[in-house]
N, C-alpha and C positions, 0 to 999 in steps of 0.2 A: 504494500500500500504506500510505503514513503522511500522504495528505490531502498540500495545498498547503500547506506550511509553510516557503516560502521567504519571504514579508513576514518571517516571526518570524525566520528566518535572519538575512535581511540584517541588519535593526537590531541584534538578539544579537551579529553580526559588529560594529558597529558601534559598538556600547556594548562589549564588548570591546578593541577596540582605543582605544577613549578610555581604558579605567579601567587598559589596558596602560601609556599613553604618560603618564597621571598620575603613577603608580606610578615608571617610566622619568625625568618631572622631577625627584619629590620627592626629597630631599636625604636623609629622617630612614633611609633603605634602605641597607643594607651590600652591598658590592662582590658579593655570591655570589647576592643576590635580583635585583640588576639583570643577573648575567646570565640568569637564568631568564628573568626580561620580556622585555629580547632575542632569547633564545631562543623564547619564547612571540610575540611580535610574529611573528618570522619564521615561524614557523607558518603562522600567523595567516594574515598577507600572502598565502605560499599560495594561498589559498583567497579571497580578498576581491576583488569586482567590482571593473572598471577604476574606475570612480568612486570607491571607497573607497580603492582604492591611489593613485590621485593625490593625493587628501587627506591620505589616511601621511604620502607622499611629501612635499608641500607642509609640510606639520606638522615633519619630519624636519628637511628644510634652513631651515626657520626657525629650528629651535631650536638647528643648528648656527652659522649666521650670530650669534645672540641670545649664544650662552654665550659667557659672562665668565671664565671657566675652561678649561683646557687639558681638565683633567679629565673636565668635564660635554662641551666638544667631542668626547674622545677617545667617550665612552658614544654619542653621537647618532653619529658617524664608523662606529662598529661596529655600530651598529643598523640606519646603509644598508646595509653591507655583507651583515652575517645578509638584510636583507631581499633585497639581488640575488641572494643564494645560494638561496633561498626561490621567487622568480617568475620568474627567468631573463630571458628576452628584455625580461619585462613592465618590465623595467624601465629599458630602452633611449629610451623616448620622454623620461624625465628624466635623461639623459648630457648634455643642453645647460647643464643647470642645475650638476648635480653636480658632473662631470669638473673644470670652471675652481674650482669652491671648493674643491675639496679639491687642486689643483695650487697656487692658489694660498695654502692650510695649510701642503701642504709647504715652500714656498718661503720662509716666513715661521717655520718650527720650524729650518729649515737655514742661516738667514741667519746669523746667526753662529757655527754650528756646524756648517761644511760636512763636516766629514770625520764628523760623528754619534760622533764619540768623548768630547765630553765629560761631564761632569759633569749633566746636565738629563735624566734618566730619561724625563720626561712628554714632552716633547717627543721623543723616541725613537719612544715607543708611538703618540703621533699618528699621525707618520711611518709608523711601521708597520702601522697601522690603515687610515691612507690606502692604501696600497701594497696591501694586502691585499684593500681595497675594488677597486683597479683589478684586480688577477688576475681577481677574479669578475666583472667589466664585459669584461672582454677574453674570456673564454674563454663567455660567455653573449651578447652581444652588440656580437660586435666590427666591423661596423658602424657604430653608432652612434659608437664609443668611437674609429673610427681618426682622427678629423680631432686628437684630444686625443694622439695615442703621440710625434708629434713632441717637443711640449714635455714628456711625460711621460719621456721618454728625454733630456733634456737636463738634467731635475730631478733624472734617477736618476743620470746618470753624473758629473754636478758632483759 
């Protein structure tokens, strides 16, 4: 009924999620447009060929590893997250990658503030971001995620 118009798709998917994840670095954006992006990313994701979500994906945890900021980690942290709530299972084949970085974020927001009670906000919200991240790895693709529960379970009850 509307012709083969899946070439245009893909790439329009494509070029969408690039001018998403630009939008998602750039700094000059206030806290309430970057969750839209998020939110839009996760859409997005949805609906994006295995090839394009590995790319996300790839893109994702690079920019978490790269940032220099709690901050800028805690946005890319919540932006995997929005996206496993988004593809579900699709997003199992990258829990080898993920799981250990964001276990070992936690480990590294809670070193000296095991009880999560003091004074460091930002590091709270990682933590929490993280944590939130694994509910939706567990309850979409828990499988993948149980060789990670041991240590997630030793992270959470320290």
């Amino acid at each position: 009924r509307f012709g083969d118009n899946r070439v245009v798709q893909w790439s329009d998917q494509e070029n969408m999620a690039t001018s998403l994840l630009s939008m998602l670095k750039s700094k000059q954006y206030k806290s309430s447009l970057r969750k839209k992006v998020i939110a839009c990313i996760g859409a997005l994701s949805a609906v994006l060929a295995d090839r394009q979500l590995d790319s996300l994906m790839r893109t994702l945890l690079s920019d978490v590893r790269s940032s220099t900021s709690k901050a800028e980690k805690q946005k890319y942290i919540q932006c995997i997250g929005t996206v496993s709530r988004n593809v579900g299972f699709r997003i199992g084949q990258h829990l080898r990658e993920i799981a250990p970085l964001f276990l070992q974020i936690v480990n590294q927001a809670t070193e000296g503030d095991v009880s999560m009670d003091g004074e460091n906000e930002q590091d709270h919200e990682v933590v929490e971001n993280c944590l939130n991240a694994f509910e939706s790895f567990v309850l979409r693709c828990s499988k993948e995620v149980a060789p990670h529960l041991d240590e997630l379970c030793v992270v959470t009850l320290n």
